[in-house]
C-alpha positions as CSV (number, residue, x, y, z in Angstrom):
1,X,0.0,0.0,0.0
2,X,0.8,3.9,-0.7
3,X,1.3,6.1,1.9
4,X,0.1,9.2,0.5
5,X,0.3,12.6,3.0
6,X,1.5,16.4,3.1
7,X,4.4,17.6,4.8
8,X,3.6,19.1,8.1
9,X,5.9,20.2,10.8
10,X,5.5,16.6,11.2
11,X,4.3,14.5,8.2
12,X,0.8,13.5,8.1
13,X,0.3,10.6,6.2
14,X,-2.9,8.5,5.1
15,X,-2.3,4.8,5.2
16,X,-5.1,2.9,3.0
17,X,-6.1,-0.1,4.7
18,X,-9.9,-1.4,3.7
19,X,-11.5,-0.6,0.6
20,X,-12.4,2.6,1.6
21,X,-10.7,3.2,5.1
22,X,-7.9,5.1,6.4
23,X,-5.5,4.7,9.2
24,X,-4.0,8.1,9.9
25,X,-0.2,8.6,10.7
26,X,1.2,11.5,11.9
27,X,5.2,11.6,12.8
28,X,8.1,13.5,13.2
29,X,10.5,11.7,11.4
30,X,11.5,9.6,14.5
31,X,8.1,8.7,16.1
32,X,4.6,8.1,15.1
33,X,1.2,8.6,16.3
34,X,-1.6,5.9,14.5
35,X,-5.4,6.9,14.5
36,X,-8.2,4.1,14.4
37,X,-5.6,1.5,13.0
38,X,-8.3,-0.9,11.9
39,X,-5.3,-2.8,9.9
40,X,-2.3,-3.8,11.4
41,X,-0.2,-4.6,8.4
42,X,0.0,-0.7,6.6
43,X,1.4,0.4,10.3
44,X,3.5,-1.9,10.4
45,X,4.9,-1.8,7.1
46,X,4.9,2.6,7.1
47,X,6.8,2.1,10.4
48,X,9.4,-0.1,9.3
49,X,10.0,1.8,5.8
50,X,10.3,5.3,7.3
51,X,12.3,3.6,10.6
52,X,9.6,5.3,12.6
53,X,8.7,3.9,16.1
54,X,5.1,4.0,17.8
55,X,5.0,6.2,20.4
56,X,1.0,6.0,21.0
57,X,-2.7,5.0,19.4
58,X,-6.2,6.9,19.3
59,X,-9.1,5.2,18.9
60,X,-12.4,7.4,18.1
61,X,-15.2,4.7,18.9
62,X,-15.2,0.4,19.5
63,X,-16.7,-0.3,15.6
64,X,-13.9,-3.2,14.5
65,X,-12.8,-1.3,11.3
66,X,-11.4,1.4,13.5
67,X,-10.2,-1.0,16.5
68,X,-8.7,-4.3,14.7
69,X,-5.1,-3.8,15.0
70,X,-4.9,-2.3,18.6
71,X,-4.1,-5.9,19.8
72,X,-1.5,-6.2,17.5
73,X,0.2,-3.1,17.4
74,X,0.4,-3.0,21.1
75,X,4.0,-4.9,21.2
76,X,5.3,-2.5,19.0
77,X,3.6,0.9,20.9
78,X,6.6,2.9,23.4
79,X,3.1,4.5,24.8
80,X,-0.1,4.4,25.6
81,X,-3.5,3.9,23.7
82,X,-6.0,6.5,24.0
83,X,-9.8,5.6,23.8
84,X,-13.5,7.2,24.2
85,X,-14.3,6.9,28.0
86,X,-18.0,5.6,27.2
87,X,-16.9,2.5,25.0
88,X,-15.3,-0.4,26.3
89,X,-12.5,-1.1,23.7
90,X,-10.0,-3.8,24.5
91,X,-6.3,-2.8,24.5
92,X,-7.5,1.2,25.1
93,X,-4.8,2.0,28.2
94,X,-6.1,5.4,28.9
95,X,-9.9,6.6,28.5
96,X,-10.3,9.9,27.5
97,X,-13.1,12.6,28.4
98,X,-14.0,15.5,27.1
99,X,-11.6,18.4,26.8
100,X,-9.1,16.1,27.8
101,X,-5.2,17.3,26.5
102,X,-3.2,14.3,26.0
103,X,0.5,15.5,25.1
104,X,2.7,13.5,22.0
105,X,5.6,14.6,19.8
106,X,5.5,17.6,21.9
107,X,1.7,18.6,21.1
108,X,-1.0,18.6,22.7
109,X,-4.0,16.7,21.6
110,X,-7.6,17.4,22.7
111,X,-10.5,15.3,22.8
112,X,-14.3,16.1,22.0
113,X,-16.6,13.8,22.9
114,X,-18.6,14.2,19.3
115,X,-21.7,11.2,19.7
116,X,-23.9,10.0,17.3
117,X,-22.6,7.3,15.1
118,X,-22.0,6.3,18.1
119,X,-23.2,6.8,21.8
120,X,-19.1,7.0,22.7
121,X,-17.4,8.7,19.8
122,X,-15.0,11.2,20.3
123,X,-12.6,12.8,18.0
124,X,-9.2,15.1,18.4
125,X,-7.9,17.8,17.3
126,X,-4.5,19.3,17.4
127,X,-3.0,23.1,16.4
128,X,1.0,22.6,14.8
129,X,3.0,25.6,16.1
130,X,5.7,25.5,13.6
131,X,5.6,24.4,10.1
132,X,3.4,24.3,6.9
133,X,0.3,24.0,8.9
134,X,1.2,26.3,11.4
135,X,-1.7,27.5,13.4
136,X,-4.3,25.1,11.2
137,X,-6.5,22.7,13.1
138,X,-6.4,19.0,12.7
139,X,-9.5,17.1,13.4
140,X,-9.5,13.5,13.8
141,X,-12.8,12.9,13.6
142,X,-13.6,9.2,12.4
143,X,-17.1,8.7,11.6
144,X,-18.3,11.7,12.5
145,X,-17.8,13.9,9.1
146,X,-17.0,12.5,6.0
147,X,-16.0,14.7,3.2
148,X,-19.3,16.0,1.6
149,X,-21.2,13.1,4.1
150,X,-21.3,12.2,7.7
151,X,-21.6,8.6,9.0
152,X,-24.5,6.3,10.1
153,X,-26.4,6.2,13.2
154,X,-25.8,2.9,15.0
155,X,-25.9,3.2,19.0
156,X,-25.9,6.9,18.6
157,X,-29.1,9.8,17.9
158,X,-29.6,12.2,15.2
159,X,-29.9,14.9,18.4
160,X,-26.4,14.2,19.3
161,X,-25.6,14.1,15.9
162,X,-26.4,17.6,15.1
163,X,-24.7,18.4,18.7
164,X,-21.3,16.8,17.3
165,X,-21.9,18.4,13.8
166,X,-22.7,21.5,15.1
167,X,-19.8,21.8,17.3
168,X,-17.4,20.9,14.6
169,X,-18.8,23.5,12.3
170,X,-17.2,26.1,15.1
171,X,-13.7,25.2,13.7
172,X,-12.4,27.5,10.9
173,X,-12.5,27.4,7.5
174,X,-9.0,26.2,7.2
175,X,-9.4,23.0,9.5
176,X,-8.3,19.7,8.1
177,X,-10.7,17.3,8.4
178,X,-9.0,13.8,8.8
179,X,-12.1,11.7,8.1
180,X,-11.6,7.7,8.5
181,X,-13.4,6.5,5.3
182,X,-12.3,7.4,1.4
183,X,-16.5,7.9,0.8
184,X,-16.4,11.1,-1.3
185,X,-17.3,11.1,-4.4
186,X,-21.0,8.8,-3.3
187,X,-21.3,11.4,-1.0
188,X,-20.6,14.2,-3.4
189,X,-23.8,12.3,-6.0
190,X,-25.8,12.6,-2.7
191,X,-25.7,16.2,-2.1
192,X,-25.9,16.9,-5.7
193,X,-28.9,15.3,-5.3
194,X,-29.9,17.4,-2.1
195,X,-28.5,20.6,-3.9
196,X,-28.5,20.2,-7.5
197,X,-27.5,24.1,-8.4
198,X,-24.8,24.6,-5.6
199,X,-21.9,25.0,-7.7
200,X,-19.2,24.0,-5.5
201,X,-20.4,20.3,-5.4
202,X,-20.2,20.0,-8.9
203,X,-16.3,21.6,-8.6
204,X,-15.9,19.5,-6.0
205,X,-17.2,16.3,-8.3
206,X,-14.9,17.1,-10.9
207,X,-11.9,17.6,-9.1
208,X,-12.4,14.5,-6.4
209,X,-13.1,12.4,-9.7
210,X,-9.2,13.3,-11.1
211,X,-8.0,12.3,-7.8
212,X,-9.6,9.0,-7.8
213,X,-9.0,8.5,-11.4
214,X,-5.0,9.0,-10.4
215,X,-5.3,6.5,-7.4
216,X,-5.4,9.8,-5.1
217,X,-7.1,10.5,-1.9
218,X,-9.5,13.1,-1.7
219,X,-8.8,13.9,1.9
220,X,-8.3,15.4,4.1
221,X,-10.7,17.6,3.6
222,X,-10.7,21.9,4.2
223,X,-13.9,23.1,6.5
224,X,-14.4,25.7,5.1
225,X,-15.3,23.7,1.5
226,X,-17.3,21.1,3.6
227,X,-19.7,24.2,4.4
228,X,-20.1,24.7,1.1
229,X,-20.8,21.2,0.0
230,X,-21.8,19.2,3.0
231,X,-25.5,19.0,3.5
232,X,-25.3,17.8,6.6
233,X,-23.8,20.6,7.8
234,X,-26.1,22.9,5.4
235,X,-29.1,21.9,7.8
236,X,-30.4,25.0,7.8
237,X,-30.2,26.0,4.2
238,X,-33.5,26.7,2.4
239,X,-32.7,24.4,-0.3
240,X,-31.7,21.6,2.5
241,X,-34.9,22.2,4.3
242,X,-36.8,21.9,1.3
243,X,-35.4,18.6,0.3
244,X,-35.7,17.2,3.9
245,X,-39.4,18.3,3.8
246,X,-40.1,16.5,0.8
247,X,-38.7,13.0,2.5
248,X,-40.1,12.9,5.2
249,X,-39.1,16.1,7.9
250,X,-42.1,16.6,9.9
251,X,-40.4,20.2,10.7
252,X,-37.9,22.3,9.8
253,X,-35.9,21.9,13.1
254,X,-32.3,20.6,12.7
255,X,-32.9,17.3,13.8
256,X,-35.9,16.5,11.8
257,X,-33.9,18.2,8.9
258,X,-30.7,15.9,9.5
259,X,-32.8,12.7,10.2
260,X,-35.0,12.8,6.9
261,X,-31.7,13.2,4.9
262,X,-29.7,10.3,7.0
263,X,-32.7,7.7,6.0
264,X,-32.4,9.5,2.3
265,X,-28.8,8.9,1.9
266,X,-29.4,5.1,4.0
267,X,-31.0,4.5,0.4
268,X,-29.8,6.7,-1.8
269,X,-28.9,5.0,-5.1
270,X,-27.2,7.3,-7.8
């Protein structure tokens, strides 16, 4: 497998691991941090080629494509593995709350608790001070937000969904959204579908389809385009509303708005 990243003040890589999944890497040319390695084998084999050693894990929720290598990467980890407080994940050494700061490669990492693909989820965020990305959010965010989609509901609520969606929308413009799943482009057909005369989604189409096409990911992913493209975190565009309305909304509140276009997009067939 590729490893495919920009240069940070550490690099930032993306490690392709399922069909669609990614484990992300972040190191400093000595030591690496993994996120959700659902795969054991791409870590292993980006960590021997660079000569890197693993100096800690976060996890964002318990689902197995996210948690499947913690077992096996634990001889390997210097450090600890950091987990969501409200999931009991085997191998997860430290569970993290809320606002938590957890400190690696000399930054410090926060959690947010961000529910509603699952009851437990959380996600992380870090600000480089030196470097290409200097003062530039990173948002771990797993199945939370997906470039142009969000995830499923499975032990979570579309109310804490909003909540998490909501809270991430905060962020600025220039946040990188490290996303766990390479779901773009059926994302991007979906909220053509939602939106069919918001130009930016059909940019976005055409350059996310030359990425594929060259075997490139289309993350991560800038805020500041997602609000442009992301239905699910247009919830209270007319044109949103509208389309929500027609399947099903029973009202134009956000949660109504975000459930009818969930069970849309549950079914949604290009």
């Amino acid at each position: 497998n590729s490893i495919i990243g920009s240069t940070l003040v550490m690099k930032l890589v993306a490690l392709p691991a399922f069909t669609d999944n990614y484990i992300w890497m972040l190191h400093n040319g000595r030591q690496a941090i993994v996120v959700d390695p659902g795969d054991p084998t791409p870590v292993r084999t980006a960590l021997q080629d660079l000569d890197l050693s693993l100096e800690a894990i976060l996890v964002t929720h318990h689902r197995l494509d996210h948690i499947g290598g913690i077992q096996d990467l634990k001889s390997l980890c210097a450090g600890q593995v950091y987990g969501p407080a409200r999931h009991a994940i085997d191998g997860v050494d430290v569970k993290v709350h809320d606002g938590q700061q957890i400190h690696l490669l000399d930054h410090a990492f926060t959690a947010w608790d961000t529910p509603g693909h699952t009851a437990g989820h959380v996600s992380y965020t870090v600000v480089p001070q030196q470097g290409l990305h200097q003062g530039q959010t990173l948002l771990w965010c797993g199945d939370t937000l997906f470039s142009a989609g969000c995830g499923r509901i499975f032990c979570g609520t579309a109310e804490q969904f909003v909540q998490s969606l909501s809270r991430i929308n905060t962020l600025g413009d220039d946040t990188l959204v490290c996303c766990a799943h390479e779901y773009t482009l059926s994302n991007l057909q979906f909220a053509a579908a939602v939106e069919p005369d918001q130009a930016p989604i059909r940019e976005a189409w055409a350059r996310c389809t030359q990425l594929r096409s060259q075997g490139l990911p289309t993350l991560p992913a800038r805020l500041g385009l997602e609000r442009q493209i992301n239905p699910f975190l247009r919830l209270h565009q007319p044109a949103v509303i509208a389309q929500a309305l027609s399947h099903g909304a029973p009202d134009t509140s956000p949660v109504s708005v975000f459930s009818a276009l969930r069970l849309w997009k549950n079914e949604f067939k290009a």
